[in-house]
N, CA, C and O atoms as CSV, one atom per row, in Angstrom:
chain,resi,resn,atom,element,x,y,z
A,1,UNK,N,N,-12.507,193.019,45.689
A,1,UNK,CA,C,-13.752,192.290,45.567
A,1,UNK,C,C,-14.248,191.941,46.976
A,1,UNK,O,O,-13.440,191.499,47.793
A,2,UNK,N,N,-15.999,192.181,47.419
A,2,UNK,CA,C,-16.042,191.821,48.757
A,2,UNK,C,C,-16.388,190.398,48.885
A,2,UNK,O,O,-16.707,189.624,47.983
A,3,UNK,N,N,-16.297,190.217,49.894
A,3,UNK,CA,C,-16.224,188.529,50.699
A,3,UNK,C,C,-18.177,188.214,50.276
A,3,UNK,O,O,-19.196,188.899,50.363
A,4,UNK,N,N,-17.857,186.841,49.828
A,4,UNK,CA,C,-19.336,186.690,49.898
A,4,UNK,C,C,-20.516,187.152,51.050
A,4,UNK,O,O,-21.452,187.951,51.064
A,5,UNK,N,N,-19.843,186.056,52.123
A,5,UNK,CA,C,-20.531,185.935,53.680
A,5,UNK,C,C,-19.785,187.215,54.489
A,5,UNK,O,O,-18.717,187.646,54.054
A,6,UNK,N,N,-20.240,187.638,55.367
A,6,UNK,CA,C,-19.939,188.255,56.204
A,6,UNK,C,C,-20.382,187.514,57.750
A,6,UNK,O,O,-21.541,187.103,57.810
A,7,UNK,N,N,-19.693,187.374,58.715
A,7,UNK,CA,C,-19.972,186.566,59.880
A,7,UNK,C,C,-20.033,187.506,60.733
A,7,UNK,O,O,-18.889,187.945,60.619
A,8,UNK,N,N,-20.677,188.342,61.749
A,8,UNK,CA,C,-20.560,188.817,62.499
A,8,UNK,C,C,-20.886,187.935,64.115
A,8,UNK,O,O,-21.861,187.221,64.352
A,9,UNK,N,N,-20.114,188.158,64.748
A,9,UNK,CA,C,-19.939,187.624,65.934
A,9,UNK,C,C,-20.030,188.575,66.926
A,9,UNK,O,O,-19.025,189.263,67.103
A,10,UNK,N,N,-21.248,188.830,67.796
A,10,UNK,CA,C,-21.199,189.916,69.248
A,10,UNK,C,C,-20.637,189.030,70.055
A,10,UNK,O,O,-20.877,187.830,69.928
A,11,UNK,N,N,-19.631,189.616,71.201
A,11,UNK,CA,C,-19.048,189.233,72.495
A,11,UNK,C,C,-19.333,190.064,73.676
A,11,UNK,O,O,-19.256,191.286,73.806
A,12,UNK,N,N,-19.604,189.346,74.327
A,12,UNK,CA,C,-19.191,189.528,75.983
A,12,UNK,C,C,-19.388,189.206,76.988
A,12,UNK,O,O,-20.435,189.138,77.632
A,13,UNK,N,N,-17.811,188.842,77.347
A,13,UNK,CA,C,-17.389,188.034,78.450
A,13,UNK,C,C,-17.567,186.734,77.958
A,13,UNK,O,O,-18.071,185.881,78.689
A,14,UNK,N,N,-17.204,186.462,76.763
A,14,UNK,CA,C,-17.338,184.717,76.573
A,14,UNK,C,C,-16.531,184.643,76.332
A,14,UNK,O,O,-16.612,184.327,75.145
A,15,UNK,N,N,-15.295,184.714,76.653
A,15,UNK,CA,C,-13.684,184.303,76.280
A,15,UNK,C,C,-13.854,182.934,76.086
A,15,UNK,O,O,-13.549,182.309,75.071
A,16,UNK,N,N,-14.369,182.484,77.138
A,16,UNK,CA,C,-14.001,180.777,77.084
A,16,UNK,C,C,-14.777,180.126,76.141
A,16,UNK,O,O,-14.583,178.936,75.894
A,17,UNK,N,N,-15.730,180.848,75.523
A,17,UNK,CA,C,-16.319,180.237,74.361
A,17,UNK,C,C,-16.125,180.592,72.842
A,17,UNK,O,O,-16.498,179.945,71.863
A,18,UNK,N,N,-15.432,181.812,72.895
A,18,UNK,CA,C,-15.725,182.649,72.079
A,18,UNK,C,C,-14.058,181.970,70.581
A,18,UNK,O,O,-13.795,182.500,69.502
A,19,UNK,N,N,-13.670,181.270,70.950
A,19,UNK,CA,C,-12.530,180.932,70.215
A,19,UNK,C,C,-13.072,179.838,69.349
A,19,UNK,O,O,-12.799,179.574,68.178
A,20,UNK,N,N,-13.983,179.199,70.264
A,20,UNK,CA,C,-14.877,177.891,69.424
A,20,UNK,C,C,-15.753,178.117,68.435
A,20,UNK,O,O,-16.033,177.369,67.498
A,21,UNK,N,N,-16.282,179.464,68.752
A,21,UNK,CA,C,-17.217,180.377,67.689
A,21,UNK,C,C,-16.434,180.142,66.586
A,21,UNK,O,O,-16.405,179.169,65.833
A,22,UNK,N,N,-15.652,181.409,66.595
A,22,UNK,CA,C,-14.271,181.676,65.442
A,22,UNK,C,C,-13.628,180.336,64.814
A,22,UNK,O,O,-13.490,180.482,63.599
A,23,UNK,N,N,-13.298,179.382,65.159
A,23,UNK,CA,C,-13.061,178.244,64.659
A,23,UNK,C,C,-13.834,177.908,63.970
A,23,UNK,O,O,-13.600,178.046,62.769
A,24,UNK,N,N,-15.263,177.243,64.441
A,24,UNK,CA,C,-16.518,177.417,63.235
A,24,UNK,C,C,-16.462,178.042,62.506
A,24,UNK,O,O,-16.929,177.487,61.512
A,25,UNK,N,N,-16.091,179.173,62.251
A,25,UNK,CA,C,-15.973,179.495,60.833
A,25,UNK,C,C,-15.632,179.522,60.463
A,25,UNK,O,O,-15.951,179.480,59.275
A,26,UNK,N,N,-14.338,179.649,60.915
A,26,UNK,CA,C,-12.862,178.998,59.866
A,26,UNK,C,C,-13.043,177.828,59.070
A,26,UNK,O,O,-12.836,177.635,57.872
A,27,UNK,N,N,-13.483,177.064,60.002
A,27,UNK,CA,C,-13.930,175.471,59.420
A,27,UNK,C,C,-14.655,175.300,58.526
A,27,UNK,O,O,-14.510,174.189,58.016
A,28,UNK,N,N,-15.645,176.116,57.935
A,28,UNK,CA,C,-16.799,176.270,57.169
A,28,UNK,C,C,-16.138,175.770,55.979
A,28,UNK,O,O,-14.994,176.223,56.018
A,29,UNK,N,N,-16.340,174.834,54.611
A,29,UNK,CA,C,-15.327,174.657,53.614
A,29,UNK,C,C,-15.751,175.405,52.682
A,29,UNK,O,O,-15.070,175.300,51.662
A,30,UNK,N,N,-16.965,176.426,52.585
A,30,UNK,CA,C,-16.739,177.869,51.813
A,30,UNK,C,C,-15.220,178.009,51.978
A,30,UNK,O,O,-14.540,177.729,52.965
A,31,UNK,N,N,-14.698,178.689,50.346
A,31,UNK,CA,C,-13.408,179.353,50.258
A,31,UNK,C,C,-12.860,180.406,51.121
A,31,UNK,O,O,-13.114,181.546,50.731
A,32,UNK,N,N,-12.289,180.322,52.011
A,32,UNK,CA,C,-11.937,181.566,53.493
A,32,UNK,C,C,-11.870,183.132,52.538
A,32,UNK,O,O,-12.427,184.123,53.010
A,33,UNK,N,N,-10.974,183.230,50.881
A,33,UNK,CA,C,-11.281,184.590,51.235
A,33,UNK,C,C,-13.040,185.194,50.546
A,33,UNK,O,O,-13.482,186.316,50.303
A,34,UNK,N,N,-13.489,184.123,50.459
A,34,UNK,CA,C,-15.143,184.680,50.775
A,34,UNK,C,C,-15.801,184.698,51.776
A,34,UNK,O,O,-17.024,184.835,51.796
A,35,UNK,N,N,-15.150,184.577,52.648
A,35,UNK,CA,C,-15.701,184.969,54.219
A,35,UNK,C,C,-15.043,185.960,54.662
A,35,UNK,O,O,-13.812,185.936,54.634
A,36,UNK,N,N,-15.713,186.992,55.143
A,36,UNK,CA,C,-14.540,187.746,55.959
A,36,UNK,C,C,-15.743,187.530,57.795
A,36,UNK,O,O,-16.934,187.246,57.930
A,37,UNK,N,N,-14.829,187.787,58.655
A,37,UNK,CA,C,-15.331,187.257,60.051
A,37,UNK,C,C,-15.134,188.884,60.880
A,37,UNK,O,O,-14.247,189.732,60.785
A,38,UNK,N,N,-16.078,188.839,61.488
A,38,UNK,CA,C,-15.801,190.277,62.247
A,38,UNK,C,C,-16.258,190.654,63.678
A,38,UNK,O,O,-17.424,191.024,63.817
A,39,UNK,N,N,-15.307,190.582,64.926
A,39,UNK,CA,C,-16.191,190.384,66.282
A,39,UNK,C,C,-16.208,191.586,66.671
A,39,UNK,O,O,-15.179,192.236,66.482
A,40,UNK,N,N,-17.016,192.045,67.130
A,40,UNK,CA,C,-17.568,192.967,67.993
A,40,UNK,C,C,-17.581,192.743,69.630
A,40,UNK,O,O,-18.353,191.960,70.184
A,41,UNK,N,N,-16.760,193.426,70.206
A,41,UNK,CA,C,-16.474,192.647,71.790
A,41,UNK,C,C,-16.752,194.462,72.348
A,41,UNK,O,O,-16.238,195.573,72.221
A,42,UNK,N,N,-18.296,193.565,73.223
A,42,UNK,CA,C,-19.195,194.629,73.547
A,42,UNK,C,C,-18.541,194.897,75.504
A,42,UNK,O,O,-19.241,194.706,76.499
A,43,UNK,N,N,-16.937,195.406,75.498
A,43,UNK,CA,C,-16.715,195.868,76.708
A,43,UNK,C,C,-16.248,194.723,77.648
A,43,UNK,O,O,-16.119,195.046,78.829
A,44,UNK,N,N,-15.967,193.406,77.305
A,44,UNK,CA,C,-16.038,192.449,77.824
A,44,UNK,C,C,-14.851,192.860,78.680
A,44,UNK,O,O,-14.047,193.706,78.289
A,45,UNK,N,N,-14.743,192.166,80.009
A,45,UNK,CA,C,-13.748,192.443,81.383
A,45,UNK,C,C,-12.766,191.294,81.262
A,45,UNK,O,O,-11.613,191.404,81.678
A,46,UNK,N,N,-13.299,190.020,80.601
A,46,UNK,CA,C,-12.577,188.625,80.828
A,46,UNK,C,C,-11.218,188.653,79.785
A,46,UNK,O,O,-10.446,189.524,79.382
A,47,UNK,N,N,-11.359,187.433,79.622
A,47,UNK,CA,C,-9.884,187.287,78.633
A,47,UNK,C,C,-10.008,187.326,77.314
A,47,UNK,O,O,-9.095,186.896,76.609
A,48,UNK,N,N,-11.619,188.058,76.558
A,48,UNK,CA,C,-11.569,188.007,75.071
A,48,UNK,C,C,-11.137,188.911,74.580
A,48,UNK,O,O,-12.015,189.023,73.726
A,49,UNK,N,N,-10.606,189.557,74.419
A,49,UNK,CA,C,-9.720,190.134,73.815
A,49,UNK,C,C,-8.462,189.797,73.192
A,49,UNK,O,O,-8.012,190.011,72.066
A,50,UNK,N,N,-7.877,189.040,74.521
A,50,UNK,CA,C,-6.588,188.258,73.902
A,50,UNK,C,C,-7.341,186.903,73.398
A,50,UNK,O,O,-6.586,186.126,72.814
A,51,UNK,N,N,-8.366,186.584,73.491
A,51,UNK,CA,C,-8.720,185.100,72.748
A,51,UNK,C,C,-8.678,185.826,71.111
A,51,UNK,O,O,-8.228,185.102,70.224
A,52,UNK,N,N,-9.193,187.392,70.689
A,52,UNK,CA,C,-9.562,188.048,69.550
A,52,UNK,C,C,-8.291,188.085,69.028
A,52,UNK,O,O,-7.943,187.454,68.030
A,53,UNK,N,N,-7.417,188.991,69.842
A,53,UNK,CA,C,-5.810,188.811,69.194
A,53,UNK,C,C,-4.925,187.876,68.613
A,53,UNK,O,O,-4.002,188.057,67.820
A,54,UNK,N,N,-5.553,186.384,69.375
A,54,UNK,CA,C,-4.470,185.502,68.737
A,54,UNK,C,C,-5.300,185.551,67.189
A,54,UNK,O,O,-4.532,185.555,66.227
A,55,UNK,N,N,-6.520,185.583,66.924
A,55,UNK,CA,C,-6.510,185.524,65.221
A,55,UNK,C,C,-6.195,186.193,64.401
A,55,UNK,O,O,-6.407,185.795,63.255
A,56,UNK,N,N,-5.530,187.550,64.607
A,56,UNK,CA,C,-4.727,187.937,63.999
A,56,UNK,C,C,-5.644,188.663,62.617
A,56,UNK,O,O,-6.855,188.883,62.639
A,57,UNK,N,N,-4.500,189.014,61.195
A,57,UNK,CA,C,-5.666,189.004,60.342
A,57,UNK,C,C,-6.971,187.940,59.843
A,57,UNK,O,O,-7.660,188.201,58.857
A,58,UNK,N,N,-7.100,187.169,60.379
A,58,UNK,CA,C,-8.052,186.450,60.198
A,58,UNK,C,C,-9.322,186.831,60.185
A,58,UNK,O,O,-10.091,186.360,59.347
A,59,UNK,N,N,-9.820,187.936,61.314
A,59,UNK,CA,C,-10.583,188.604,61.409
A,59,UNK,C,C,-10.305,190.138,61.331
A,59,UNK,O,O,-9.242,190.698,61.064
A,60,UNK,N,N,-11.886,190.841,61.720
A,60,UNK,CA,C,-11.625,192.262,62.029
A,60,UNK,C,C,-12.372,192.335,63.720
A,60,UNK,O,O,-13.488,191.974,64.094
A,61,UNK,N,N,-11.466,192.825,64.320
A,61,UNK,CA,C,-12.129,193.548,65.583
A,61,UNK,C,C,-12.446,194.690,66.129
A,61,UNK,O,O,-11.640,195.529,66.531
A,62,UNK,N,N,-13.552,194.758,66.162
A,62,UNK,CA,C,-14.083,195.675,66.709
A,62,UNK,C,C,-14.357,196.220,68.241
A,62,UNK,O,O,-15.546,196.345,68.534
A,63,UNK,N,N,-13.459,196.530,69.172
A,63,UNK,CA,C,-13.556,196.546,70.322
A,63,UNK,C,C,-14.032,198.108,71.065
A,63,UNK,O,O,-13.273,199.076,71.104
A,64,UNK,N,N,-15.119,198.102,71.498
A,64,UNK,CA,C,-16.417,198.639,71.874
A,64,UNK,C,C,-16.505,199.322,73.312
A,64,UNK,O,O,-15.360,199.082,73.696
A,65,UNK,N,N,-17.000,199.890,74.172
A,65,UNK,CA,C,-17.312,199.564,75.480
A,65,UNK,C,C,-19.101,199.244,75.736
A,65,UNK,O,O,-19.910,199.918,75.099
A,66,UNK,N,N,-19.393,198.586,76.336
A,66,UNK,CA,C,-20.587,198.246,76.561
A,66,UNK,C,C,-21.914,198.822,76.423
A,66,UNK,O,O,-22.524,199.535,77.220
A,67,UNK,N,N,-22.226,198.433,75.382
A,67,UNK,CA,C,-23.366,199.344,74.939
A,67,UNK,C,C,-24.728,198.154,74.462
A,67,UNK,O,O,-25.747,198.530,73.883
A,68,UNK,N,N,-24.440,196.655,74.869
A,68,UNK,CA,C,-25.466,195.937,74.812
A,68,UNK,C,C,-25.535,195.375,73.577
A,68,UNK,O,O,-25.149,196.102,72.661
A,69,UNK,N,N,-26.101,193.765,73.155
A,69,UNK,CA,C,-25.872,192.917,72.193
A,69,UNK,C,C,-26.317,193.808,71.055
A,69,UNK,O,O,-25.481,194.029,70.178
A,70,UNK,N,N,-27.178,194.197,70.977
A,70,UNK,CA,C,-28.208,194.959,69.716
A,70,UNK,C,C,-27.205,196.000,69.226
A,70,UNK,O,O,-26.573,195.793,68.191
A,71,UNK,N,N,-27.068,196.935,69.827
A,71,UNK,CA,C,-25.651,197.731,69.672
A,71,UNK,C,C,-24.354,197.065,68.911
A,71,UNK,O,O,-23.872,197.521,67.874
A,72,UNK,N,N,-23.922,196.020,69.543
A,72,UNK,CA,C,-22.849,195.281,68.696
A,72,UNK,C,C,-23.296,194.814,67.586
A,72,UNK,O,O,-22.847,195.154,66.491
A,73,UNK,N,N,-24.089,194.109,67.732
A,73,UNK,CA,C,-24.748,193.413,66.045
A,73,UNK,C,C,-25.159,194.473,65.124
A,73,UNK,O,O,-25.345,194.171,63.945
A,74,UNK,N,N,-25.360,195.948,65.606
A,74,UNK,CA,C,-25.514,197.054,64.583
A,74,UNK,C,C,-24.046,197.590,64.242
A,74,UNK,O,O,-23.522,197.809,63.150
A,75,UNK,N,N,-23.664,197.698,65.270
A,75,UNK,CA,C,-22.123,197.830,64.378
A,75,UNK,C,C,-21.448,196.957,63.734
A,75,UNK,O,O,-20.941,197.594,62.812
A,76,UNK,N,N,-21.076,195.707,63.640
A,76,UNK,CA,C,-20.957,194.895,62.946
A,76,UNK,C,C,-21.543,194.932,61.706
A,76,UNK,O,O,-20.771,194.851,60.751
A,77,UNK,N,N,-22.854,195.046,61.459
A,77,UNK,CA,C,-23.703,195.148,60.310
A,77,UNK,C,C,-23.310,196.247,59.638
A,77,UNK,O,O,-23.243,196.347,58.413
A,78,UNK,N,N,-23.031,197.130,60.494
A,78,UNK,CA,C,-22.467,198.729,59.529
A,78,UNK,C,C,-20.612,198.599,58.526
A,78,UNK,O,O,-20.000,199.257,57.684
A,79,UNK,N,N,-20.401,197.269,59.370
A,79,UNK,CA,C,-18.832,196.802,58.919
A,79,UNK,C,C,-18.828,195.931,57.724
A,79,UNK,O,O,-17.856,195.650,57.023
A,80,UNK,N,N,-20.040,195.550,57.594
A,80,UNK,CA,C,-20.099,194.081,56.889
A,80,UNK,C,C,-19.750,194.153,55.732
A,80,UNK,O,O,-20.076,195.257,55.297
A,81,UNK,N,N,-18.968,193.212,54.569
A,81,UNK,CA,C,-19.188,193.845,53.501
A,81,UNK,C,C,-20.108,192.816,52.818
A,81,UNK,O,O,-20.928,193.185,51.977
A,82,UNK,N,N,-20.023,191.993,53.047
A,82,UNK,CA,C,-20.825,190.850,52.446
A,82,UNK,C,C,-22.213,190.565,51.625
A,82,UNK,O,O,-23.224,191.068,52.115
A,83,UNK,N,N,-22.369,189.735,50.311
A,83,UNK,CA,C,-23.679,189.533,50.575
A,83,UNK,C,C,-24.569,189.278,50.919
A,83,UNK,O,O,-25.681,189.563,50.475
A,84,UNK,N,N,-24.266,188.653,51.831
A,84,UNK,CA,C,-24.964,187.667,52.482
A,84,UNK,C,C,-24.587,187.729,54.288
A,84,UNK,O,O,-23.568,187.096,54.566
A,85,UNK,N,N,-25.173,188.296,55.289
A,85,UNK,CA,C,-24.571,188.392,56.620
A,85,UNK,C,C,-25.566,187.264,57.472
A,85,UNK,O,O,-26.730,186.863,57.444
A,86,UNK,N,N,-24.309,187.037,58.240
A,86,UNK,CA,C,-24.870,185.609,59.327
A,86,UNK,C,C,-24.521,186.637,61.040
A,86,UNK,O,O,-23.476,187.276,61.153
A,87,UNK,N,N,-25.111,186.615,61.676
A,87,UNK,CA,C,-25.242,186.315,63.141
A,87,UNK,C,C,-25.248,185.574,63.816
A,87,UNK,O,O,-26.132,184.722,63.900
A,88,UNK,N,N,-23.761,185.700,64.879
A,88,UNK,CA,C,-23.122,184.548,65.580
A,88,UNK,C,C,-22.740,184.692,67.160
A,88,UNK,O,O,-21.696,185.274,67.457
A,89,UNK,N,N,-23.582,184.163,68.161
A,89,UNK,CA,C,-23.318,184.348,69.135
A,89,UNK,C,C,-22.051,183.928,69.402
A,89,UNK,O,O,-21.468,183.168,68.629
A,90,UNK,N,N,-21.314,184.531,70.898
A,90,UNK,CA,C,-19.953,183.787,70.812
A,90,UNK,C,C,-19.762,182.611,71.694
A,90,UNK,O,O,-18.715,182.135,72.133
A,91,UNK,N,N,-20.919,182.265,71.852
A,91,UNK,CA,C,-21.338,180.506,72.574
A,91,UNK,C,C,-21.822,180.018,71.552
A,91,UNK,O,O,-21.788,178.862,71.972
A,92,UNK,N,N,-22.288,179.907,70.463
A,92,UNK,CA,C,-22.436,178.845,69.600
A,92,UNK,C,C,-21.954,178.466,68.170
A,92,UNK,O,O,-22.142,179.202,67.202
A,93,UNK,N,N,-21.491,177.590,68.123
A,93,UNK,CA,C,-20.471,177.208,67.016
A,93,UNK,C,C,-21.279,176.301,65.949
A,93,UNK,O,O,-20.703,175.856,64.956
């Protein structure tokens, strides 16, 4: 059965923000397995990647090389399964 919401999250280079994103939605008190969460990390150089790894299955990652926000948020969208899809920068929670 698919996840209600679908969250897509584009990255890059926001390590240092990008964990606070993901938390937000964890936090959301929608039932978690009707969310599924999915980042798209558009080539980033910094430390998101391992910020992506510690969640484990929690999410899906999608790791990219740089091809620009619009690009990530289309792949993401092509991942989604949801009815409903949200767009999530990885600076705002």
């Amino acid at each position: 059965m698919p996840p209600f919401f679908s969250v897509v999250i584009d990255n890059h280079n926001y390590g240092r923000f990008l964990g606070q994103a993901i938390e937000s939605v964890l936090a959301q008190s929608f039932p978690q397995k009707e969310i599924e969460i999915i980042v798209v990390d558009d080539g980033s150089t910094d430390d998101s990647r391992q910020v992506i790894a510690r969640y484990g299955a929690s999410l899906r990652a999608i790791l990219q090389s740089r091809q620009g926000q619009a690009a990530a948020f289309n792949v993401g969208l092509a991942q989604a399964g949801g009815e409903v899809v949200c767009l999530l920068d990885s600076d705002d929670v």
